[in-house]
N, CA, C and O atoms as a GROMACS GRO file, in nm:
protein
  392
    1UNK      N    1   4.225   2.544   7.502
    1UNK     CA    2   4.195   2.539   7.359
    1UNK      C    3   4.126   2.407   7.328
    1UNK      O    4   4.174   2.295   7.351
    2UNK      N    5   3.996   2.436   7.269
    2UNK     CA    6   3.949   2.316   7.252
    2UNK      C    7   3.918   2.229   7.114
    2UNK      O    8   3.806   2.268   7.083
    3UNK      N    9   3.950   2.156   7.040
    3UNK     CA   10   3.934   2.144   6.887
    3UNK      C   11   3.853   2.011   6.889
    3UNK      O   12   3.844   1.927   6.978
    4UNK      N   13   3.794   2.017   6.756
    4UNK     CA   14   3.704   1.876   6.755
    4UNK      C   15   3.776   1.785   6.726
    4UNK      O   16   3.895   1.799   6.751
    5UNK      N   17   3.740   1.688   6.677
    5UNK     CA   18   3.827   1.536   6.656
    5UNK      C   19   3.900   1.516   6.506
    5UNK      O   20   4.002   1.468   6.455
    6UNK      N   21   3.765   1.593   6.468
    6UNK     CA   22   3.774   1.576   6.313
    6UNK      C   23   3.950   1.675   6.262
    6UNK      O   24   4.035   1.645   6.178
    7UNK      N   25   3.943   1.812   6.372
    7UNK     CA   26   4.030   1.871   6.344
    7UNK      C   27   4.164   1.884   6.429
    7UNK      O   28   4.244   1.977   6.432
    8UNK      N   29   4.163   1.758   6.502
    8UNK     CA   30   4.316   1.673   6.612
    8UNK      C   31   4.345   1.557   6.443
    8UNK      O   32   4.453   1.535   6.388
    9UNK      N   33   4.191   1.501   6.397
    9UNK     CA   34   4.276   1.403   6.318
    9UNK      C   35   4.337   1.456   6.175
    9UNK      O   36   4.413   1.396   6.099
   10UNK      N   37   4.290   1.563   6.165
   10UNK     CA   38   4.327   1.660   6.026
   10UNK      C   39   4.494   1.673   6.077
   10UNK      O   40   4.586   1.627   6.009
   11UNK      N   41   4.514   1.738   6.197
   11UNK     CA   42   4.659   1.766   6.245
   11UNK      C   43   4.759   1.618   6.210
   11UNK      O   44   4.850   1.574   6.141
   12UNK      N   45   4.683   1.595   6.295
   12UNK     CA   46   4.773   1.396   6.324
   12UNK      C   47   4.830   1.358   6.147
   12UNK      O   48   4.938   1.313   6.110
   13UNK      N   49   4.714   1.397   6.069
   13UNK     CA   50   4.798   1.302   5.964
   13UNK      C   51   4.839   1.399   5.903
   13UNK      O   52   4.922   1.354   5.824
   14UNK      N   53   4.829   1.547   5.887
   14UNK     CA   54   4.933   1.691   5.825
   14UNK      C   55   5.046   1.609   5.882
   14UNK      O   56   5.114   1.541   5.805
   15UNK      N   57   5.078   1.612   6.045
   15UNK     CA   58   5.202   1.569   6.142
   15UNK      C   59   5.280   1.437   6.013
   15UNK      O   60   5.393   1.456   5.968
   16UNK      N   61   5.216   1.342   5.982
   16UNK     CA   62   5.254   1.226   5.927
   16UNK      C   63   5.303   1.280   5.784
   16UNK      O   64   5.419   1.251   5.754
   17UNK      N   65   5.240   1.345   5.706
   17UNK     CA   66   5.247   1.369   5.537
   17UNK      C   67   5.369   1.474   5.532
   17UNK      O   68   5.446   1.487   5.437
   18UNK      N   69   5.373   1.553   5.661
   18UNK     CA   70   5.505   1.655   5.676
   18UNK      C   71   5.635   1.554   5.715
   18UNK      O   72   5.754   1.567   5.686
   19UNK      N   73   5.590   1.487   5.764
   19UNK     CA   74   5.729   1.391   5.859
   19UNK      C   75   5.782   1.324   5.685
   19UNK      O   76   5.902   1.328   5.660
   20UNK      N   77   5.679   1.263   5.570
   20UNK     CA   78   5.685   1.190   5.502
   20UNK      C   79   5.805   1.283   5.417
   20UNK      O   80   5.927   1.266   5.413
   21UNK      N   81   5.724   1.384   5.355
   21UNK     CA   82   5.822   1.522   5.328
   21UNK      C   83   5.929   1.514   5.324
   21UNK      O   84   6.014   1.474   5.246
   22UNK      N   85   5.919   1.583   5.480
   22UNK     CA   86   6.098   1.583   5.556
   22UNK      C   87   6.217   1.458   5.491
   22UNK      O   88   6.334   1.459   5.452
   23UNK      N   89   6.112   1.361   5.507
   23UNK     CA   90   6.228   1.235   5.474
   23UNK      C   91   6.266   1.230   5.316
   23UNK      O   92   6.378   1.203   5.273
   24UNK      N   93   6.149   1.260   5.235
   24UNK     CA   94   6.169   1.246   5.062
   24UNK      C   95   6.299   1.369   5.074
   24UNK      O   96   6.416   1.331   5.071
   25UNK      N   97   6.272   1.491   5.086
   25UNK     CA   98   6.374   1.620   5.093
   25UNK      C   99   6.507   1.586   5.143
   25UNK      O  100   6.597   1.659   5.102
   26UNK      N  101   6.535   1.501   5.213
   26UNK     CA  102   6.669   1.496   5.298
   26UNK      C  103   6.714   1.383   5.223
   26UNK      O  104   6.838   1.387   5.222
   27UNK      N  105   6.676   1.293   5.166
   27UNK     CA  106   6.688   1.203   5.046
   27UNK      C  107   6.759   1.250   4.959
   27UNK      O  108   6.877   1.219   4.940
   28UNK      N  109   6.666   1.367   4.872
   28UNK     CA  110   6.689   1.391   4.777
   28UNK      C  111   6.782   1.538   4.743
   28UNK      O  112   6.814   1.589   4.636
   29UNK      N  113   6.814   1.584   4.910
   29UNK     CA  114   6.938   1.642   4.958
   29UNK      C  115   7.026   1.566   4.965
   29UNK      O  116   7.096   1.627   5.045
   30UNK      N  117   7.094   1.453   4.938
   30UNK     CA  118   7.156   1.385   4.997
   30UNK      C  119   7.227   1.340   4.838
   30UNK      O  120   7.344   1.358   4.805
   31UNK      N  121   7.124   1.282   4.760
   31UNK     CA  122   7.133   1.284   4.626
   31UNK      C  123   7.219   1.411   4.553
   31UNK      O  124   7.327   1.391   4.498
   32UNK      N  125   7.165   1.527   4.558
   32UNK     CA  126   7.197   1.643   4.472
   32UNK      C  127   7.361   1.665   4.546
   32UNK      O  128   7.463   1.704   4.488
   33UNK      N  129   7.347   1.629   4.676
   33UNK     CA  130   7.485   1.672   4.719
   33UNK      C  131   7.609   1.591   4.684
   33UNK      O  132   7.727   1.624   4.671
   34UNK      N  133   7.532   1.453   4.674
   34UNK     CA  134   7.644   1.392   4.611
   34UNK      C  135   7.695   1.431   4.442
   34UNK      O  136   7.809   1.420   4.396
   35UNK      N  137   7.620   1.460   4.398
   35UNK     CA  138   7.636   1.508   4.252
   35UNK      C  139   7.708   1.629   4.266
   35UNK      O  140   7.822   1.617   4.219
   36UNK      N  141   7.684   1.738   4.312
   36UNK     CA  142   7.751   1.869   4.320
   36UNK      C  143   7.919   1.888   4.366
   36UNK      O  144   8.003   1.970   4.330
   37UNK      N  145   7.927   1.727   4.499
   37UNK     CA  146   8.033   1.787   4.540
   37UNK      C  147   8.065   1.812   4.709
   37UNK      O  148   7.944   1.825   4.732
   38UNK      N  149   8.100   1.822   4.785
   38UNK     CA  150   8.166   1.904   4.904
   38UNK      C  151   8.181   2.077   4.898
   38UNK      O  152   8.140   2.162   4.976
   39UNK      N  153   8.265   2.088   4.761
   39UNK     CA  154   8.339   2.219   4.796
   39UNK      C  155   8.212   2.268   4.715
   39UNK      O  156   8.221   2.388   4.744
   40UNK      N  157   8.100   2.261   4.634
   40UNK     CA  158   8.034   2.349   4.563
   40UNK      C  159   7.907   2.368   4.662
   40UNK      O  160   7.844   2.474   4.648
   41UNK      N  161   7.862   2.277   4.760
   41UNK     CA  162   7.776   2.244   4.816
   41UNK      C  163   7.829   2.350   4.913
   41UNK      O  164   7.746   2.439   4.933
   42UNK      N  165   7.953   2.367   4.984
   42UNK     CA  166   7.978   2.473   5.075
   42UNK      C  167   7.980   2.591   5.047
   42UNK      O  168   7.976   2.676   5.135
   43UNK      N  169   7.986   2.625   4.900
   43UNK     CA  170   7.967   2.756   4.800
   43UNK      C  171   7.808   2.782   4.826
   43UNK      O  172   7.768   2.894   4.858
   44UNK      N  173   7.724   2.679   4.811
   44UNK     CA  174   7.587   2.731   4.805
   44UNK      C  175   7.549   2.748   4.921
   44UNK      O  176   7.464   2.835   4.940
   45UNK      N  177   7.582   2.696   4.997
   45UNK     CA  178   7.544   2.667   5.198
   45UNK      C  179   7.602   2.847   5.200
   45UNK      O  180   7.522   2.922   5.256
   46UNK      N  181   7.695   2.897   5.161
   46UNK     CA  182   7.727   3.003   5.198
   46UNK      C  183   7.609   3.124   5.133
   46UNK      O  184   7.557   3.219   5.192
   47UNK      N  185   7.593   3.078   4.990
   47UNK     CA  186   7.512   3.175   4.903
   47UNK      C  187   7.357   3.188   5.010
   47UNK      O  188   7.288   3.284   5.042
   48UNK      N  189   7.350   3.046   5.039
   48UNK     CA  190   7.199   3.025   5.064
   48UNK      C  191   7.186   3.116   5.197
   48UNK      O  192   7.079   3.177   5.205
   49UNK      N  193   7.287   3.136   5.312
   49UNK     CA  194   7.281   3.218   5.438
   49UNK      C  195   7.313   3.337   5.398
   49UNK      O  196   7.341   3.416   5.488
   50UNK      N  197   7.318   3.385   5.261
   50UNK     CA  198   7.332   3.506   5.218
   50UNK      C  199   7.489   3.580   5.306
   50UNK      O  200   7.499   3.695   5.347
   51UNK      N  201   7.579   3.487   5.314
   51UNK     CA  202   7.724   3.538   5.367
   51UNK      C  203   7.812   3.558   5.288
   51UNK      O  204   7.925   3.524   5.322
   52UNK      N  205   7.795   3.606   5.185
   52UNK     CA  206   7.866   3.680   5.021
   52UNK      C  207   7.820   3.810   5.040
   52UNK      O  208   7.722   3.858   5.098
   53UNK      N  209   7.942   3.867   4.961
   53UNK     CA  210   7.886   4.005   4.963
   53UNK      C  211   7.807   4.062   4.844
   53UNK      O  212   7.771   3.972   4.768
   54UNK      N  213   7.776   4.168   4.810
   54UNK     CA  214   7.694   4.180   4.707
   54UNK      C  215   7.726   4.164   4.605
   54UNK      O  216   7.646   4.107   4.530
   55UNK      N  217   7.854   4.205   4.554
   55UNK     CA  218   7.947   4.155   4.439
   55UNK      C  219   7.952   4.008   4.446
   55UNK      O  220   7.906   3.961   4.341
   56UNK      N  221   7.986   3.923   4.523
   56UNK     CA  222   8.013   3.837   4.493
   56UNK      C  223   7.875   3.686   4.490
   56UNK      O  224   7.886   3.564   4.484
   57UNK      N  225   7.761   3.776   4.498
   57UNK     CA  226   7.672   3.719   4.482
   57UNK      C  227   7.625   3.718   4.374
   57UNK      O  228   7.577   3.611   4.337
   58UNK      N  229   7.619   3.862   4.260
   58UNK     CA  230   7.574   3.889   4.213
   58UNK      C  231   7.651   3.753   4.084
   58UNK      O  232   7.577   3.683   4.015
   59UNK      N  233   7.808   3.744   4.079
   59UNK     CA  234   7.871   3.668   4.038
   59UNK      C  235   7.834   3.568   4.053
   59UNK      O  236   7.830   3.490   3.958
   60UNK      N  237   7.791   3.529   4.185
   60UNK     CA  238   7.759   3.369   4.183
   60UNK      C  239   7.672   3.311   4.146
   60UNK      O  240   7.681   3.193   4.113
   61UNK      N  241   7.552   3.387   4.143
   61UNK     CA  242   7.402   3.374   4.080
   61UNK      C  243   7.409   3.306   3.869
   61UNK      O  244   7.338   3.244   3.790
   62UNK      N  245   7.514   3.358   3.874
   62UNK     CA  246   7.572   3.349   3.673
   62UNK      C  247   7.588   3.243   3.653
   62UNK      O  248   7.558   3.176   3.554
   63UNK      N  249   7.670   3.200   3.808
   63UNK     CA  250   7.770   3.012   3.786
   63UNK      C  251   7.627   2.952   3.793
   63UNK      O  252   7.621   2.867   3.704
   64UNK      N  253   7.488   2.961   3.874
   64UNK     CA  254   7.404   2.860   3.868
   64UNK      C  255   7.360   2.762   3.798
   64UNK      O  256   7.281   2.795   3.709
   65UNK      N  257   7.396   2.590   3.812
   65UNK     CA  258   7.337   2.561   3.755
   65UNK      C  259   7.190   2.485   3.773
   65UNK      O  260   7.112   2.525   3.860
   66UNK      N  261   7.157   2.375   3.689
   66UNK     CA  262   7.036   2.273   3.709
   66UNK      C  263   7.060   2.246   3.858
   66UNK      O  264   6.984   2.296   3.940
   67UNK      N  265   7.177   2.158   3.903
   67UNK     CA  266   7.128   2.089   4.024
   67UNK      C  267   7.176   2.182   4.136
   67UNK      O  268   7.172   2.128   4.247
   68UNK      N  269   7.219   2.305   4.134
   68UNK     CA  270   7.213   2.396   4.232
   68UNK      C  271   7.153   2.458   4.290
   68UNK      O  272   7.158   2.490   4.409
   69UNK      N  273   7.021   2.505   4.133
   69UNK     CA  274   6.908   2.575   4.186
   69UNK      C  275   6.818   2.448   4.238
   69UNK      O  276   6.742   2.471   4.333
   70UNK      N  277   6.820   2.314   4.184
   70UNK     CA  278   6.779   2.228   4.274
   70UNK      C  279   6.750   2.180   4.415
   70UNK      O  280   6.659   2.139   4.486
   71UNK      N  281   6.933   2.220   4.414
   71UNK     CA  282   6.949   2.182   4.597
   71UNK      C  283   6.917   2.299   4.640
   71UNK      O  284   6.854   2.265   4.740
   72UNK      N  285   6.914   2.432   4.639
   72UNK     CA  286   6.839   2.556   4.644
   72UNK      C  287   6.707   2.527   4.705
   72UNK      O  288   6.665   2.559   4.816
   73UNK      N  289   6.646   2.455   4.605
   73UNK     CA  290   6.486   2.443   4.572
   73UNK      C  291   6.472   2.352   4.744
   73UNK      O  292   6.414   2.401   4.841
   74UNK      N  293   6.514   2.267   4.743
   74UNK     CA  294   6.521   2.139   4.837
   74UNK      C  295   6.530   2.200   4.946
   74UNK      O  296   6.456   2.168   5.039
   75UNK      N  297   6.625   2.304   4.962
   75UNK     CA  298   6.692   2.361   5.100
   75UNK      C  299   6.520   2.492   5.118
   75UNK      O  300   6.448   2.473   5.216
   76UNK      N  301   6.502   2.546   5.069
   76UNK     CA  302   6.373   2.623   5.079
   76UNK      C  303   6.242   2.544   5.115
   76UNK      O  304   6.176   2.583   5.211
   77UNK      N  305   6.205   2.442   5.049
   77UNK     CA  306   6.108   2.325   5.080
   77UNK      C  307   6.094   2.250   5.176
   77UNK      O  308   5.983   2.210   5.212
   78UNK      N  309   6.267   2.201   5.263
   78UNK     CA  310   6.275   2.173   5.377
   78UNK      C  311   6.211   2.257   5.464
   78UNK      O  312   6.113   2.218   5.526
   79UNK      N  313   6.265   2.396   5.479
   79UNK     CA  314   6.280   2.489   5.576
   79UNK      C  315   6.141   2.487   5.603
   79UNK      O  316   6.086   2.476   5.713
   80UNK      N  317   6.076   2.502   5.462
   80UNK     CA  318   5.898   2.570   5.481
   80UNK      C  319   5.849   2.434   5.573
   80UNK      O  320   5.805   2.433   5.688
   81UNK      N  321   5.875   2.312   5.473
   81UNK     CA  322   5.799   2.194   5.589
   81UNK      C  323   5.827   2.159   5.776
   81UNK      O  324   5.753   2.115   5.864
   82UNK      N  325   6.012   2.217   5.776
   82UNK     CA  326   6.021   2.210   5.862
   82UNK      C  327   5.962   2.310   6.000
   82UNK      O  328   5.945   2.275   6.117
   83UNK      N  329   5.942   2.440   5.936
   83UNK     CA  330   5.892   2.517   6.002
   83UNK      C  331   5.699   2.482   6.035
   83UNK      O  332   5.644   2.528   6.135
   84UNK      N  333   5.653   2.429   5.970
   84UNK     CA  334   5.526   2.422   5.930
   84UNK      C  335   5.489   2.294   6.005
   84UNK      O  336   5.371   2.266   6.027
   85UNK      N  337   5.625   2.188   6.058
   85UNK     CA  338   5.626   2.070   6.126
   85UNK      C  339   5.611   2.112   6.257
   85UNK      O  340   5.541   2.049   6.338
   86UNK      N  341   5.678   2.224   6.287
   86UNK     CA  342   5.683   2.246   6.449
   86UNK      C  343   5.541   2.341   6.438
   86UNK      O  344   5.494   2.331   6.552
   87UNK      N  345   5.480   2.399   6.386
   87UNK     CA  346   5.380   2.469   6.476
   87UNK      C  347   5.254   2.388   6.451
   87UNK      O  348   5.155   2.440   6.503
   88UNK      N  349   5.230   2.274   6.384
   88UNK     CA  350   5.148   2.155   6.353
   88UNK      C  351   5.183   2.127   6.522
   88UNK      O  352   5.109   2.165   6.612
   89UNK      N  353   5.261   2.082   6.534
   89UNK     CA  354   5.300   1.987   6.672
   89UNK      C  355   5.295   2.059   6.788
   89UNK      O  356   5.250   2.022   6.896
   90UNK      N  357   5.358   2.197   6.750
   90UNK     CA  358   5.278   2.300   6.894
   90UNK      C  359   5.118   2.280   6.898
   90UNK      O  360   5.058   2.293   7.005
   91UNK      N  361   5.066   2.255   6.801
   91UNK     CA  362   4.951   2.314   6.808
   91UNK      C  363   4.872   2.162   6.879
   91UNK      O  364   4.801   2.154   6.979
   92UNK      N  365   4.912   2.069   6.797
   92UNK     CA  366   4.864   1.910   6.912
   92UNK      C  367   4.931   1.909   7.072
   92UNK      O  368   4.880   1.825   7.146
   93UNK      N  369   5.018   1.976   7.119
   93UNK     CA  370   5.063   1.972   7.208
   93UNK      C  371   4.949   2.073   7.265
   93UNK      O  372   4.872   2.020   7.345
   94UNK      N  373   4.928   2.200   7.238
   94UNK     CA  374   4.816   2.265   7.333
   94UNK      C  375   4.714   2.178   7.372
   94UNK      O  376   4.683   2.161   7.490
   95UNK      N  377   4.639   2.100   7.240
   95UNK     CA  378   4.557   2.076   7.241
   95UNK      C  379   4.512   1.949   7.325
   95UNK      O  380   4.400   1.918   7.366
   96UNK      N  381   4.648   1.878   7.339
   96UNK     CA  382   4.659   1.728   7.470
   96UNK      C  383   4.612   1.819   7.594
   96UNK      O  384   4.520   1.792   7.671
   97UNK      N  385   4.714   1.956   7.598
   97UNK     CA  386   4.740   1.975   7.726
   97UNK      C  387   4.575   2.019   7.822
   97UNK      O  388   4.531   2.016   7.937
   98UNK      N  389   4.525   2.063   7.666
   98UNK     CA  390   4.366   2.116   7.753
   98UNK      C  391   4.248   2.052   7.805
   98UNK      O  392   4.159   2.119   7.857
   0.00000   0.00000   0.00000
């Protein structure tokens, strides 16, 4: 696989502005969790892996509040950057290797 320079250095600094991301998000995970709690934070960790049943989701969705759908928001935003971090970095890794 062969890419031009222009588009290794487009990767390189996506790689950097995602890493930057990652760190603001886990911050500001860190923040919301302290506000929420332990035991409410393990309520949403459960909601968020969808391990409620349908009733009791449907219930839990009512209790939502501001900084839940927050840490919600945070936990979705991670995932996308984090997912979006590794195939950036697969993709500089082909591109050393060729």
């Amino acid at each position: 696989m062969s890419i031009k320079p222009e588009d290794e250095a487009f990767l390189h600094d996506m790689v950097i502005q995602l890493d930057e991301t990652i760190r603001k998000l886990a911050i500001e995970e860190r923040e919301i969790t302290e506000k929420l709690g332990i035991v409410r934070v393990e309520e949403l960790k459960e909601f968020w892996q969808q391990a409620l049943s349908e009733e009791e989701e449907k219930f839990f969705r009512i209790t939502l509040d501001y900084w839940d759908r927050s840490l919600i928001r945070v936990w979705a935003h991670s995932s996308r950057a984090h997912d979006t971090r590794v195939k950036v970095g697969h993709t500089l890794m082909l591109c050393v290797l060729n």
